[in-house]
Every structure is written in structure tokens, then in C-alpha cells.
C-alpha positions in Angstrom: 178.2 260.2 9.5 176.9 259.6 13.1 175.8 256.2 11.5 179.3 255.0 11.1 180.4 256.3 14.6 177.5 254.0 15.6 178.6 251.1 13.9 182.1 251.6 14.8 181.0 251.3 18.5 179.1 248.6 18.1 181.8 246.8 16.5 184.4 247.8 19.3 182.1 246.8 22.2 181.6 243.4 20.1 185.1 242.9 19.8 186.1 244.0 24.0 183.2 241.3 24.6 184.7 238.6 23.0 187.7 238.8 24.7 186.6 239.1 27.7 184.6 235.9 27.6 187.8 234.4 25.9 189.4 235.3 29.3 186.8 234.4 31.5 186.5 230.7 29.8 190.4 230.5 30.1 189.9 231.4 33.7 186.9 229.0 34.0 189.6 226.2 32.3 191.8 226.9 34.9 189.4 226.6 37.8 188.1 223.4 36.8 191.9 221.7 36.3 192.2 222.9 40.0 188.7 221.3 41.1 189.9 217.9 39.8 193.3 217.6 40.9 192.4 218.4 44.5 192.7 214.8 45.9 192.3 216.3 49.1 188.3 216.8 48.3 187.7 213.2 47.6 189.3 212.5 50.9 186.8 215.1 53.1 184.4 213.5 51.3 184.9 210.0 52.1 185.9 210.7 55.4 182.7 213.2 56.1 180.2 210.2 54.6 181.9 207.9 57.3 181.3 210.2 60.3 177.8 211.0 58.7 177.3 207.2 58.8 178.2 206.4 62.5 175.9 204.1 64.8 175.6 204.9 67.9 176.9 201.2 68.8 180.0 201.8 66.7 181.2 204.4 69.1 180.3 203.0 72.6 177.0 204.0 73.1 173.8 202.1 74.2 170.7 204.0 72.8 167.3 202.1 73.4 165.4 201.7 70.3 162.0 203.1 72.0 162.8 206.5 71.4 164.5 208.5 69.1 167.9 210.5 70.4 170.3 212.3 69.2 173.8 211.3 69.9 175.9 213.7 67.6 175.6 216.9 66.7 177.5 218.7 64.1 178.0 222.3 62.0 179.5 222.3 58.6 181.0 225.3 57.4 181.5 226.1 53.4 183.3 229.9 54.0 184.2 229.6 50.1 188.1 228.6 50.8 187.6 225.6 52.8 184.6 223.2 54.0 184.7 222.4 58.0 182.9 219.7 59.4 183.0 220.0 63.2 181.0 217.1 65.6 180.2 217.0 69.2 179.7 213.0 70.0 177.4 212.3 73.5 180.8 210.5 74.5 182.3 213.7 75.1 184.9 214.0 72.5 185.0 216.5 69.5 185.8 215.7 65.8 186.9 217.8 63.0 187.4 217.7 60.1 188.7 220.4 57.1 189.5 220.2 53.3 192.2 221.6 53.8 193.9 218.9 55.8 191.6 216.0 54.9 192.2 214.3 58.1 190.0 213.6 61.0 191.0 215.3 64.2 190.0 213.8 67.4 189.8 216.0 70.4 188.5 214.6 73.9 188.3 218.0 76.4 187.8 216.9 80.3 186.5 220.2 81.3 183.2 220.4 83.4 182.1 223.8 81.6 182.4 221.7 78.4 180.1 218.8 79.7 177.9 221.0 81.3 177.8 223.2 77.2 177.9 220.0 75.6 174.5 218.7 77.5 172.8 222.1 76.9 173.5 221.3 73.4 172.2 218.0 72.9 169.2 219.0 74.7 168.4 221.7 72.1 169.4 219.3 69.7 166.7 216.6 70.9 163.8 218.5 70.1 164.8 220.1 66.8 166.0 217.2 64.3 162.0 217.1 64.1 162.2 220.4 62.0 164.9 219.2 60.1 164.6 216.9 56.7 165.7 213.5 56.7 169.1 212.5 54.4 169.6 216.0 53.6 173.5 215.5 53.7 174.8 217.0 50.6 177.4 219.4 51.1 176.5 222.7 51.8 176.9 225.5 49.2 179.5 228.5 49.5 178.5 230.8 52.4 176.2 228.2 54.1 176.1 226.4 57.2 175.0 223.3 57.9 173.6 221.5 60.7 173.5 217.5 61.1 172.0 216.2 64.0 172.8 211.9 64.1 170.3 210.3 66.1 169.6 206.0 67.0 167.7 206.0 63.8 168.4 208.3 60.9 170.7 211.8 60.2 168.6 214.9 60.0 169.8 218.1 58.5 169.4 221.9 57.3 171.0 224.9 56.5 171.0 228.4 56.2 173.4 231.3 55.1 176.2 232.2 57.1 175.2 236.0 57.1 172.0 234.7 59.1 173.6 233.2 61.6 175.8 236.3 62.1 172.6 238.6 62.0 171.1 235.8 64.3 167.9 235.9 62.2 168.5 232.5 61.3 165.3 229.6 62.4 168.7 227.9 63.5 169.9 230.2 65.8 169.4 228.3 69.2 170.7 225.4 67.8 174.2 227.4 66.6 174.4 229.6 69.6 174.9 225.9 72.3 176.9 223.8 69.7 179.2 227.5 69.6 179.4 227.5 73.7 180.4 223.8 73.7 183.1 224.1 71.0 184.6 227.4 73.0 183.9 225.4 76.3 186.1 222.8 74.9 188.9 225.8 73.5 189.2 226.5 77.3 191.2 223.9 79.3 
């Protein structure tokens, strides 16, 4: 008798199962149609690679080529919802850019606190795309950030999870902490 309760269980469990993963691939279906209709993605994505791609000639600056030097910073955020790509150029203006919008915003702030932040920031900058690895611009996974520092002659990058930064045990913390003053420098006109 207890065998047949048993199998009776089994076969109940079996049967839940399959329709939960029925659901879960329908959900999985749905997802995906989502993923591929979002023409707004191919747009951050085009629009990221050309920003990623800048010379430093392109946007008015004269670099030497003796020495390597960092002439744009940037963070890019994946919170899950949306990806944010946000760069602080040596000419003092301030890009972003968002999936959600898929446009690139151009802010110029004409504060001193922001030039003085901004400096600070390419300073830290200068001395830590050595650390970083070389091409590494693949968009960063849910609940990463990313940090891309453009230089004369090639992009450097690296990430780490969001929850570091917050904890501030992240080896990128420095470099987070002055890119976050000159952004909220720039907030305060």
C-alpha cells in the first residue's frame, strides 16, 4: 500500500514539473521576442562603439604621441533594467548615454568645482589604465560596472560588481569615487 502512495507522488511531482518548465519556456519565448524587437539596443550599441572609438584629434584635442594619456574617462552601468554609459572628455563636457533613450546627450558644465573634480579624475585615471586590459569593451553583465579609460593610443577597461563598489571593496574604488565627484560636480551649477 505505501508503495502506491509512493508512486502516486512521484507521478504528481513529475507531472507539477512539467508544467512548470512548460511555463518557464513560454516565459523564456516571451523574453526573447522582447530581446529582439528592442531596436533601441542596436542603437546604444552603435552609438556606444562610436564613443568607444573616439581619437583624441576627432574631438579637438592635441595629445603628443611620446606618452600615453588618457583623454576620456567613462563608467557603464548594467542595473538589470537599463545599460548607462556615462563619459567625462578632457574637453570638459560630459556624455551620456542610456538604452532606454538611445541617444547621445551632450552636457558641457562651466563650473570651477567640476574642472577642478574633473582633473582629480583624469589624474587617477592616468596611472590606472596600466591595471586595466586592453579591448576589453564588451558590455558589462547585469549588476556590473564598467570602467573605460580612452587614452592617445588604445581603450583600456574592467569591471566589477556593483555591490563592490557600494561596499567600496572594489580594486576600482578610487577610480569610481573621482569620476562620482565630477559627475555631482557637474549636477551642481
Amino acid at each position: 500500500m505505501k508503495e502506491g502512495y509512493f508512486f502516486l507522488g512521484a507521478l504528481i511531482l513529475f507531472h507539477l514539473g512539467r508544467v512548470a518548465y512548460f511555463y518557464y519556456q513560454k516565459w523564456q519565448r516571451k523574453l526573447a521576442e522582447v530581446e529582439i524587437a528592442d531596436f533601441q539596443w542596436d542603437t546604444y550599441l552603435k552609438l556606444r562603439e562610436e564613443i568607444l572609438s573616439i581619437k583624441p584629434n576627432g574631438i579637438g584635442i592635441e595629445l603628443t604621441d611620446d606618452t600615453e594619456t588618457a583623454f576620456a574617462v567613462g563608467l557603464e552601468i548594467h542595473t538589470g533594467v537599463e545599460v548607462q554609459l556615462i563619459v567625462l572628455l578632457k574637453t570638459g563636457e560630459v556624455w551620456g548615454l542610456t538604452t532606454r533613450n538611445s541617444r547621445k546627450n551632450i552636457f558641457i558644465p562651466k563650473n570651477e568645482s567640476f574642472l577642478a573634480a574633473s582633473t582629480s579624475a583624469f589624474t587617477t585615471a592616468q596611472y590606472n589604465f596600466a591595471r586595466m586590459r586592453r579591448k576589453y569593451t564588451t558590455v558589462p553583465e547585469p549588476g556590473y560596472i564598467k570602467f573605460h579609460i580612452l587614452t592617445n593610443n588604445d581603450v583600456y577597461s574592467a569591471d566589477s560588481l556593483i555591490r563592490d563598489i557600494i561596499s567600496e571593496t572594489s580594486d576600482w574604488q578610487e577610480l569610481y569615487a573621482k569620476i562620482n565627484e565630477a559627475l555631482e560636480q557637474s549636477e551642481s551649477e
